[in-house]
DSSP file (Angstrom, degrees, kcal/mol; ACC not computed):
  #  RESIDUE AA STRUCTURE BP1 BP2  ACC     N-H-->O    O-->H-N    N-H-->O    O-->H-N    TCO  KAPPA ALPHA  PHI   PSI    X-CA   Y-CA   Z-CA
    1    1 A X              0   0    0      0, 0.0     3,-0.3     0, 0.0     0, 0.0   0.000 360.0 360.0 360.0 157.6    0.0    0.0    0.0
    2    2 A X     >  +     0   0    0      1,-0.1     4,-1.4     2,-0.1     5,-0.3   0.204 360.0 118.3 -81.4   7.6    0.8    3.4   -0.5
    3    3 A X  H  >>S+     0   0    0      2,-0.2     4,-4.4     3,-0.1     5,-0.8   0.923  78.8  56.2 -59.1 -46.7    0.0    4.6    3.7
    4    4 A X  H >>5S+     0   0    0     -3,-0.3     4,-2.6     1,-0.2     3,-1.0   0.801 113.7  37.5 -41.9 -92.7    4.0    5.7    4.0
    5    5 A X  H 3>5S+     0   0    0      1,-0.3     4,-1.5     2,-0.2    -1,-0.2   0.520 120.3  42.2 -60.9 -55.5    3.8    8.2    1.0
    6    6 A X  H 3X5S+     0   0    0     -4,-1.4     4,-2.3     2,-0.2     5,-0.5   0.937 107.7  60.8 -76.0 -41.5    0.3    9.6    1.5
    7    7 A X  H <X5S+     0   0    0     -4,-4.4     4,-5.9    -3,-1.0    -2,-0.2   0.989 109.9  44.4 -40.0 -48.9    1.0    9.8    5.4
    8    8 A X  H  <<S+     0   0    0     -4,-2.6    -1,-0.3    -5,-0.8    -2,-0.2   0.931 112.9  53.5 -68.3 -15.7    4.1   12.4    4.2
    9    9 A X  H >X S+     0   0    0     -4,-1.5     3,-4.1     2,-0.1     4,-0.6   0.953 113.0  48.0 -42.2 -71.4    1.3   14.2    1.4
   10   10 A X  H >< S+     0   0    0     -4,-2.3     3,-0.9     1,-0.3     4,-0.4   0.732 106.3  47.4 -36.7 -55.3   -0.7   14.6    4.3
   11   11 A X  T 3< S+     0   0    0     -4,-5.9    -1,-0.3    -5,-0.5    -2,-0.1   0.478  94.6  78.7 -73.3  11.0    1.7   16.2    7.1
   12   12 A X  T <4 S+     0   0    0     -3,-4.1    -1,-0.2     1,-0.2    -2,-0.2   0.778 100.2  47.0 -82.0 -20.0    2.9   18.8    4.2
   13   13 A X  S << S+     0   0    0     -3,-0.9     2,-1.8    -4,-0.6     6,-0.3   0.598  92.8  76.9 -79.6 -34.0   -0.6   20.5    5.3
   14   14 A X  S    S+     0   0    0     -4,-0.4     2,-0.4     4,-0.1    -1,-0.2  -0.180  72.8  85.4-104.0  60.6   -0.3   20.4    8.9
   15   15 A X    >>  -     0   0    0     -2,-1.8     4,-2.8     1,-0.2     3,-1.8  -0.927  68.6-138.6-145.3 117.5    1.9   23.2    9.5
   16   16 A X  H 3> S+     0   0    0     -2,-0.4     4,-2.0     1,-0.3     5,-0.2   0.889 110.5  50.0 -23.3 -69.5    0.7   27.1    9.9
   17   17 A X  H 34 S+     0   0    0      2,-0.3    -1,-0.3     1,-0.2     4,-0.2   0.373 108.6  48.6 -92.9  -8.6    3.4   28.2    8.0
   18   18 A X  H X> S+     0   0    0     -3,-1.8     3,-3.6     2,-0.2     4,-1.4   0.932 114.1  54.0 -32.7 -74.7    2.8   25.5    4.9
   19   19 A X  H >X S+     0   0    0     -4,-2.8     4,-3.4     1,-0.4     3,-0.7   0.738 103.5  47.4 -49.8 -55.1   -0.6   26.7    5.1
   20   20 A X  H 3X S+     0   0    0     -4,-2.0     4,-2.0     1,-0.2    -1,-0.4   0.830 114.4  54.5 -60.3 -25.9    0.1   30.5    4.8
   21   21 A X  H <> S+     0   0    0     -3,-3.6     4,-0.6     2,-0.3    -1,-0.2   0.704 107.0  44.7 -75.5 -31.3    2.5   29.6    1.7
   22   22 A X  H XX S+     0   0    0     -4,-1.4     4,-1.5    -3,-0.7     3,-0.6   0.836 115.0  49.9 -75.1 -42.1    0.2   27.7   -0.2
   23   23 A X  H 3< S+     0   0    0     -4,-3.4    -2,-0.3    -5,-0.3     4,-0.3   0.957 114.4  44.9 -60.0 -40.9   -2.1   30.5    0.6
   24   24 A X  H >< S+     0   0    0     -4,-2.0     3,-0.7    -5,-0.4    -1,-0.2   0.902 114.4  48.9 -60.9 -31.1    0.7   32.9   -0.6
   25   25 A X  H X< S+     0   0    0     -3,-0.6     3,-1.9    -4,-0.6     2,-0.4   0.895  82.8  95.2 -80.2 -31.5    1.3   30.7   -3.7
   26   26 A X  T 3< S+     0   0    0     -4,-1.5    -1,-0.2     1,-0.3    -2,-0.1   0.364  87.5  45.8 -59.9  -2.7   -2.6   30.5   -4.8
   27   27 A X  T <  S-     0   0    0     -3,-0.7    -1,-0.3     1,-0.5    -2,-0.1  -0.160 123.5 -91.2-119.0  40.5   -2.3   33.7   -7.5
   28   28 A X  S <  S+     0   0    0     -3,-1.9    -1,-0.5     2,-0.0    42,-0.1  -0.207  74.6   9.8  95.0-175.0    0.8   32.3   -8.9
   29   29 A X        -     0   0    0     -3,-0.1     2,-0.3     1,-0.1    42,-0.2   0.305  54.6-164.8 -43.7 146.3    4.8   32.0   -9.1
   30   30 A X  B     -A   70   0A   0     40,-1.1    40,-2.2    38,-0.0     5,-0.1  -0.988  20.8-131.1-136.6 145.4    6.9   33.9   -5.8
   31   31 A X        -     0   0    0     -2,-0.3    38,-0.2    38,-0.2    36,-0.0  -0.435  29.1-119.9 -79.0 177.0   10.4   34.6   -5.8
   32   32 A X  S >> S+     0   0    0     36,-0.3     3,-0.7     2,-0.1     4,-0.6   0.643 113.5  64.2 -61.8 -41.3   11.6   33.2   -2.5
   33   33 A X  T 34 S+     0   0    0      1,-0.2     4,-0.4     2,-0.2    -1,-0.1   0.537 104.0  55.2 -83.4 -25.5   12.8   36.6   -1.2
   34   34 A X  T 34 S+     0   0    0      2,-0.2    -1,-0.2     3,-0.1    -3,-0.1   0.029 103.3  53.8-118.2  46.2    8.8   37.5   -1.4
   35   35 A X  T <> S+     0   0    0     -3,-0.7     4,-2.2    -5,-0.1     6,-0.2   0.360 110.4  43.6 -79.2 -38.0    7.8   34.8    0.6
   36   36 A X  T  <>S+     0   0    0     -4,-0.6     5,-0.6     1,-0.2    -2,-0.2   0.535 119.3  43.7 -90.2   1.7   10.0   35.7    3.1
   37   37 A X  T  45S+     0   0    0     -4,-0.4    -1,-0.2     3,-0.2    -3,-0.1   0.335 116.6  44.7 -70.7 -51.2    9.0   39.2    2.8
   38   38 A X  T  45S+     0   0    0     -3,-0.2    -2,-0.2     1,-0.0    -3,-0.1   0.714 124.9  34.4-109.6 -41.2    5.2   38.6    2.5
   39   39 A X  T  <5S-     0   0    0     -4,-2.2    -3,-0.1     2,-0.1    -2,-0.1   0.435  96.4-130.4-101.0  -8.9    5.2   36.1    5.4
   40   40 A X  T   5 +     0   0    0      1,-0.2     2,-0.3    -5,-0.1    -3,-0.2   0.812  57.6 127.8  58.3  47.3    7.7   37.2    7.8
   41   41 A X      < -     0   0    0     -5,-0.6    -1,-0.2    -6,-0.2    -2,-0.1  -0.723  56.7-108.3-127.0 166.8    9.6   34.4    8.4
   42   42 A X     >  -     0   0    0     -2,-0.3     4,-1.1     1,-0.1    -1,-0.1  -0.174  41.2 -96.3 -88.3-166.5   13.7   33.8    8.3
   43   43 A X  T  4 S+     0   0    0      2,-0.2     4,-0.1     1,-0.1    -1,-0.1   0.670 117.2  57.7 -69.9 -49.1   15.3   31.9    5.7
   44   44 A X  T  > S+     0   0    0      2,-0.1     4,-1.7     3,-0.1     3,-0.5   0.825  98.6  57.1 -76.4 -29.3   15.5   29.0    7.3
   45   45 A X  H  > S+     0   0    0      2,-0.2     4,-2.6     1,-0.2    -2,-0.2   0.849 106.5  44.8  -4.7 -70.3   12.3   28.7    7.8
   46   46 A X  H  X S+     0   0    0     -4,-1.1     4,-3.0     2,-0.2    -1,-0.2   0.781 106.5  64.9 -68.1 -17.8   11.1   28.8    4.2
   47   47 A X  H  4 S+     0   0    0     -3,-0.5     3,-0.4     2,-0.2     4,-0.4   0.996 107.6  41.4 -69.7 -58.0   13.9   26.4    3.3
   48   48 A X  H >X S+     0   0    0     -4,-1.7     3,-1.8     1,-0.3     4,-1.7   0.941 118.5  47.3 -28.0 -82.1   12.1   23.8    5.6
   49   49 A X  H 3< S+     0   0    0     -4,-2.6    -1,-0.3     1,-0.3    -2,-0.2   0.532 103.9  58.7  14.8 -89.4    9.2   24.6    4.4
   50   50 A X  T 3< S+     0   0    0     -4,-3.0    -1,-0.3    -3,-0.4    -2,-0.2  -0.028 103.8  50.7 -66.8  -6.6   10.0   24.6    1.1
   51   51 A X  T <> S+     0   0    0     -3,-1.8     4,-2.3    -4,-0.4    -1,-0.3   0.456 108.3  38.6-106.8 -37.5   11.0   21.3    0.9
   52   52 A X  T  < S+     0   0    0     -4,-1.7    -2,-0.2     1,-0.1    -3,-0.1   0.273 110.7  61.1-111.0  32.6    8.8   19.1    2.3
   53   53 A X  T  4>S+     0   0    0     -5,-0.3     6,-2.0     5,-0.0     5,-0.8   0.421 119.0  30.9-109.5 -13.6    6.2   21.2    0.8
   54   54 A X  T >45S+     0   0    0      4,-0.2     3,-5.1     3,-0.1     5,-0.1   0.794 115.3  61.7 -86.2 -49.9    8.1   20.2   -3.0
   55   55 A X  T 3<5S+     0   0    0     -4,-2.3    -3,-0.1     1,-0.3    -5,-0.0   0.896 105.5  43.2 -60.7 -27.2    9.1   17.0   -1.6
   56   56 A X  T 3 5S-     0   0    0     -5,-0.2    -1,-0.3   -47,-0.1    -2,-0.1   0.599 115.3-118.0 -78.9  13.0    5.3   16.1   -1.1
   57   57 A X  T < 5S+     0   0    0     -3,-5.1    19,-0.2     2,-0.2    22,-0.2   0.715  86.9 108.3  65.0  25.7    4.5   17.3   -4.3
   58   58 A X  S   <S+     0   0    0     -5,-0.8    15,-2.5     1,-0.2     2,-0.5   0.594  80.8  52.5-104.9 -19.8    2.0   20.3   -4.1
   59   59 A X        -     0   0    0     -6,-2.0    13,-0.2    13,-0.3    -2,-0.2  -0.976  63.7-162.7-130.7 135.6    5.0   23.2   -5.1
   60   60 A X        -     0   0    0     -2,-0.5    11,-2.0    11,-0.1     2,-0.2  -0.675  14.2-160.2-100.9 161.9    7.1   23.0   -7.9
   61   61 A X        -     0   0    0      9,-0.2     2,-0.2    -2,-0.2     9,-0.2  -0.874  15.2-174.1-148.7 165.6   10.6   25.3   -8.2
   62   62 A X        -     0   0    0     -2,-0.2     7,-1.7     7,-0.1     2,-0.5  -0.838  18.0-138.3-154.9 132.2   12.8   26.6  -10.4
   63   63 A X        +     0   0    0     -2,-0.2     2,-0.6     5,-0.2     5,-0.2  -0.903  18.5 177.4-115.1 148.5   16.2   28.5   -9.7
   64   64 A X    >   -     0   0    0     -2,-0.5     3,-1.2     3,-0.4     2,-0.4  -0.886  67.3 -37.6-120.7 111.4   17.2   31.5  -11.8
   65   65 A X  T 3  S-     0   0    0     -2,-0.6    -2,-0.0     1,-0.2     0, 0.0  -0.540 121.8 -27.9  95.8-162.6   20.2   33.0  -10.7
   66   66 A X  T 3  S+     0   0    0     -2,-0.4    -1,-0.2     2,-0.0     2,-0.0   0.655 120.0 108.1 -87.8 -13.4   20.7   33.1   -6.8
   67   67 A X    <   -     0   0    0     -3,-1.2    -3,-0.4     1,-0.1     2,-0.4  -0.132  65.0-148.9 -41.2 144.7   17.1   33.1   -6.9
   68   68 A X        -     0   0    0     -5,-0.2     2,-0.5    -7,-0.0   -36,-0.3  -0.897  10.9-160.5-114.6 140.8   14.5   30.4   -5.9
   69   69 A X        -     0   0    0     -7,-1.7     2,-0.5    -2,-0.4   -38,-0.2  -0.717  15.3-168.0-128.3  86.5   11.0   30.6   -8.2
   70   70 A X  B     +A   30   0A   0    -40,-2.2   -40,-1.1    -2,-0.5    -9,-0.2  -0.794  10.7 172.1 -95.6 131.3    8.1   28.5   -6.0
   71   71 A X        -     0   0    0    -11,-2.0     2,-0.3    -2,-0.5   -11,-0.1  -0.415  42.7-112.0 -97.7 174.4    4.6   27.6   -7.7
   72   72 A X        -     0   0    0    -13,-0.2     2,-0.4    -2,-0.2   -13,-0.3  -0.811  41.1-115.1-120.2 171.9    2.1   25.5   -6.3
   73   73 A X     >  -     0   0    0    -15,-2.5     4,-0.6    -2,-0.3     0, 0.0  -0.817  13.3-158.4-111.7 123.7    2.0   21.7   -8.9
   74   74 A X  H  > S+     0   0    0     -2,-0.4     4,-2.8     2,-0.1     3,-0.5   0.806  94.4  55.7 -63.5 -39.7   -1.3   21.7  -10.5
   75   75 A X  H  > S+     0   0    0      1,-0.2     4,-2.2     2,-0.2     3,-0.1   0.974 106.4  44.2 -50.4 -60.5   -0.3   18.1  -10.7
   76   76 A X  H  > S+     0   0    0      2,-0.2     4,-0.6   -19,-0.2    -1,-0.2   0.448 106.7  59.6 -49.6 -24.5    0.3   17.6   -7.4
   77   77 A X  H  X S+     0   0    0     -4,-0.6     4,-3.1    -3,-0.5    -1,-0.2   0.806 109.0  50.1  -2.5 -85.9   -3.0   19.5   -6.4
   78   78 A X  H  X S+     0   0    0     -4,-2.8     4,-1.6     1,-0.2    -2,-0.2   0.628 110.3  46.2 -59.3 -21.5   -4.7   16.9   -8.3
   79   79 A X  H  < S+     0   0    0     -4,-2.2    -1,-0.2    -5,-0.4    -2,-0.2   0.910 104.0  70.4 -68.7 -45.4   -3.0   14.0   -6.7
   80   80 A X  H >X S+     0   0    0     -4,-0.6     4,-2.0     2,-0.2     3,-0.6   0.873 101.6  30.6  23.9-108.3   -3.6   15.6   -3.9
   81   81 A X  H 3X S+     0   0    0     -4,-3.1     4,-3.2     1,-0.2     5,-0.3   0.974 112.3  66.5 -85.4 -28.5   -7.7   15.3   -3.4
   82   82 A X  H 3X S+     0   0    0     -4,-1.6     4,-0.5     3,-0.2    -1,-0.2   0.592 103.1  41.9 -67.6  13.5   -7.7   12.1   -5.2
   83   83 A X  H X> S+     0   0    0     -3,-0.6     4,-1.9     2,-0.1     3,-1.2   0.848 117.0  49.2 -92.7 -73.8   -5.7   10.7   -2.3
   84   84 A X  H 3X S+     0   0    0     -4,-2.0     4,-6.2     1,-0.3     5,-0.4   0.818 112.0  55.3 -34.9 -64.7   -8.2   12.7    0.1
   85   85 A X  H 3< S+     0   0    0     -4,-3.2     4,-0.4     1,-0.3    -1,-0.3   0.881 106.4  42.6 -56.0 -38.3  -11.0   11.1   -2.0
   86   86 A X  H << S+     0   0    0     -3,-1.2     3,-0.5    -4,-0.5    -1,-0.3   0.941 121.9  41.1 -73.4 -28.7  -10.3    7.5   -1.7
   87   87 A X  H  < S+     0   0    0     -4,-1.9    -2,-0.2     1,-0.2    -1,-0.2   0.938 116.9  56.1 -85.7 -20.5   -9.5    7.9    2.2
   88   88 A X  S  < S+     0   0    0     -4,-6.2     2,-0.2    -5,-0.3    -1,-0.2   0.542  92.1  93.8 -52.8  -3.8  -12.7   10.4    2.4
   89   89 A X        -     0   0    0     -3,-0.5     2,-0.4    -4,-0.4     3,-0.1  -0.466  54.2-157.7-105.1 147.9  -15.1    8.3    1.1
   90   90 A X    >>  -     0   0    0     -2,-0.2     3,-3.4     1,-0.1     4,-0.7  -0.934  18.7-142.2-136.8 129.0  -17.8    5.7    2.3
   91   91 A X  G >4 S+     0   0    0     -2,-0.4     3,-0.7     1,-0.3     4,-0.2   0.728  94.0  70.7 -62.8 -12.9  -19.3    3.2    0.4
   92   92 A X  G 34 S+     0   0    0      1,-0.2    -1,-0.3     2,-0.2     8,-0.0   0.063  79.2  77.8 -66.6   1.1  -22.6    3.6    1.8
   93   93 A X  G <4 S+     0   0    0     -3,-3.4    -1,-0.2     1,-0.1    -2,-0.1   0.888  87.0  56.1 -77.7 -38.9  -23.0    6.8    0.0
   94   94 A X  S << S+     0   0    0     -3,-0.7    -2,-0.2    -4,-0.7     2,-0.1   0.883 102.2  77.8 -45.0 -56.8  -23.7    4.8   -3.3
   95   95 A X        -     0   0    0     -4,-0.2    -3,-0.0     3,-0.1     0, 0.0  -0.452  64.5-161.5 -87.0 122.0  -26.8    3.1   -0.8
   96   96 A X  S    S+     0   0    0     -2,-0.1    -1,-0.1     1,-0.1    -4,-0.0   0.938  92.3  42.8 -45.6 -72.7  -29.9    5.2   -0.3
   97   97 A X  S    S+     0   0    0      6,-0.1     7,-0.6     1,-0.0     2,-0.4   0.935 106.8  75.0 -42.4 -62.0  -31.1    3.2    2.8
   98   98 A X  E     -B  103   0B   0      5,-0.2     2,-0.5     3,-0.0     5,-0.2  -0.603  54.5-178.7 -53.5 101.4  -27.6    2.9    4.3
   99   99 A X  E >  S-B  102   0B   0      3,-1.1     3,-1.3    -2,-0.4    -6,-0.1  -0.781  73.0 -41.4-122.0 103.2  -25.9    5.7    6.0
  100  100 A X  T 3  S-     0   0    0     -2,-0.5    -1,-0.1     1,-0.2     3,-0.0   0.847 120.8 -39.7  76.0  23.9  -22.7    4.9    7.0
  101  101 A X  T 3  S+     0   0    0      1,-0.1     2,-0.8    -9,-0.0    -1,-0.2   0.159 123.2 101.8  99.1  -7.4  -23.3    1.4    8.4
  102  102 A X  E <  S-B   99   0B   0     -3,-1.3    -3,-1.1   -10,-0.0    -1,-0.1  -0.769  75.1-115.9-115.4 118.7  -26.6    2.7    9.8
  103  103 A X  E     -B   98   0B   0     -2,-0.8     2,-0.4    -5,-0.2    -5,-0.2  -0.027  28.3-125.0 -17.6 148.2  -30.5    2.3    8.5
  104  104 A X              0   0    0     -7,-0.6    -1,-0.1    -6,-0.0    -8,-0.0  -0.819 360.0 360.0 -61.1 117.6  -32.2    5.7    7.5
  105  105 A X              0   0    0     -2,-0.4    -2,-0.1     0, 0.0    -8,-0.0   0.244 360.0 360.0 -95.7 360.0  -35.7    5.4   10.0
């Protein structure tokens, strides 16, 4: 099974400071130096970040220069909620009668 791999999607999320970066990313490309800039955080900081937020695959990078260039992966996005959806999901949804292992009275 894939549980290793998704677990480490999953924790790319559960950090404040992910979360404001994704937010930051969500109208396109940031240099690095206005992340750190826009979010108030040191260097190392974003480096962390920045890395297991690529390494789970939701931001893609480029560097130009001394520069660092972060996006968020549409691919990775989409990989993303279908991993949510299959662990989200109940088969009982399919069944009228059935909700979730229990009768509709």
């Amino acid at each position: 099974m894939r549980l290793r791999e998704d677990v480490k999607r999953m924790k790319a999320l559960t950090d404040e400071n992910r979360l404001a970066i994704m937010l930051a990313l969500q109208h396109g490309e940031k240099c690095g130096c206005d992340l750190l800039e826009e979010l108030n955080i040191s260097q190392p900081t974003l480096s962390h970040h920045m890395k297991i937020l690529a390494n789970s695959g939701l931001v893609d990078y480029y560097k130009e220069g001394r520069w660092i260039y972060y996006s968020i992966s549409a691919k990775g996005v989409q990989a993303f909620r279908d991993m949510i959806a299959f662990y989200a999901r109940c088969d009982c949804e399919t069944n009228e009668n059935i909700a979730c292992g229990r009768e509709n009275k």
